[in-house]
C-alpha positions in Angstrom: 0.0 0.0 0.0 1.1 3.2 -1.1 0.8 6.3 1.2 -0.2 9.8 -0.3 2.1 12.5 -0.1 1.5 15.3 2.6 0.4 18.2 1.5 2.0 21.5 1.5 0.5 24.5 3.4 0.6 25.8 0.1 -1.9 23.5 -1.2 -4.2 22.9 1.5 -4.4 27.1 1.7 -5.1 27.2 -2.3 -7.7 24.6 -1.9 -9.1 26.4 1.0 -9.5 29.6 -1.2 -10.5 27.9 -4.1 -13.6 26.3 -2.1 -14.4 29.7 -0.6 -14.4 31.5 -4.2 -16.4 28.8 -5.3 -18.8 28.6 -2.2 -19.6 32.6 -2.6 -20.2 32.4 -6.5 -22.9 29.5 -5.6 -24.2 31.8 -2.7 -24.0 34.7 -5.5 -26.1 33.6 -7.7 -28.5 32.1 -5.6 -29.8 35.4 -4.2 -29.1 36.8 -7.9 -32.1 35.1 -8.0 -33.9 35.5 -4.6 -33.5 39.3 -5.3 -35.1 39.1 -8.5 -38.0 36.8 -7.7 -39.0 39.5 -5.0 -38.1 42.5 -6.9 -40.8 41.2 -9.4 -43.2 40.0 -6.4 -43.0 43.6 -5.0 -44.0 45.1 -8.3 -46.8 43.0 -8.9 -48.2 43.8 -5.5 -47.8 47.5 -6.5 -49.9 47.1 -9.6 -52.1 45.2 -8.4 -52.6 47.8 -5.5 -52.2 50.7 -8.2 -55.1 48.7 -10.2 -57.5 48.4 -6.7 -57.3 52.1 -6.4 -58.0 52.7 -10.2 -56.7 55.2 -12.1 -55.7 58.8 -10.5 -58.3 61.8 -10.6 -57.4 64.3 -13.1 -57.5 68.1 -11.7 -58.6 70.4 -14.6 -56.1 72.9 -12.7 -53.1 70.6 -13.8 -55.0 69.8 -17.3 -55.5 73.3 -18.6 -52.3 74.6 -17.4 -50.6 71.8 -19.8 -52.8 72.7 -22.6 -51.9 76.3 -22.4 -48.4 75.5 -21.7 -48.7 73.2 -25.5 -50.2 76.0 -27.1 -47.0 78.5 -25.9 -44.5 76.3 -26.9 -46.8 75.6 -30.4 -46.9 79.3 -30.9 -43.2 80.0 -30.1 -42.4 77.0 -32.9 -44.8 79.0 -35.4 -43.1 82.3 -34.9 -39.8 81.0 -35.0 -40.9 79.4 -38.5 -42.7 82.2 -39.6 -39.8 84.6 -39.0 -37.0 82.5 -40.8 
């Protein structure tokens, strides 16, 4: 019977490390995916929340300042045109 050779503390620290990068890189990409599962569970519970309350109230405040706000920057393009 043949004995193995000892190993160095060379070796058995390589191994160690080697193990260890290897052990992380599993555990990395385990919660690569743990992460992402409840990133996309968290979302769908905020639409389907968003989609309870329906959709948001529009203020004609807020909806005739943008239209005059389209027709200013619509009348700026047409002067600009109009005076080239």
């Amino acid at each position: 019977m043949t004995t193995r050779p000892r190993l160095t503390i060379g070796d058995i620290l390589h191994r160690g490390l080697v193990w260890s990068l290897l052990g992380v890189s599993v555990w990395g990409i385990v919660m690569i995916g743990v992460v992402h599962r409840e990133t996309l569970r968290a979302g769908r519970e905020a639409l389907a929340r968003q989609e309870a309350l329906g959709p948001p109230p529009v203020v004609k405040e807020d909806e005739q300042n943008e239209i005059s706000l389209a027709e200013a920057a619509q009348a700026a393009f047409k002067n600009r045109t109009n005076n080239s």
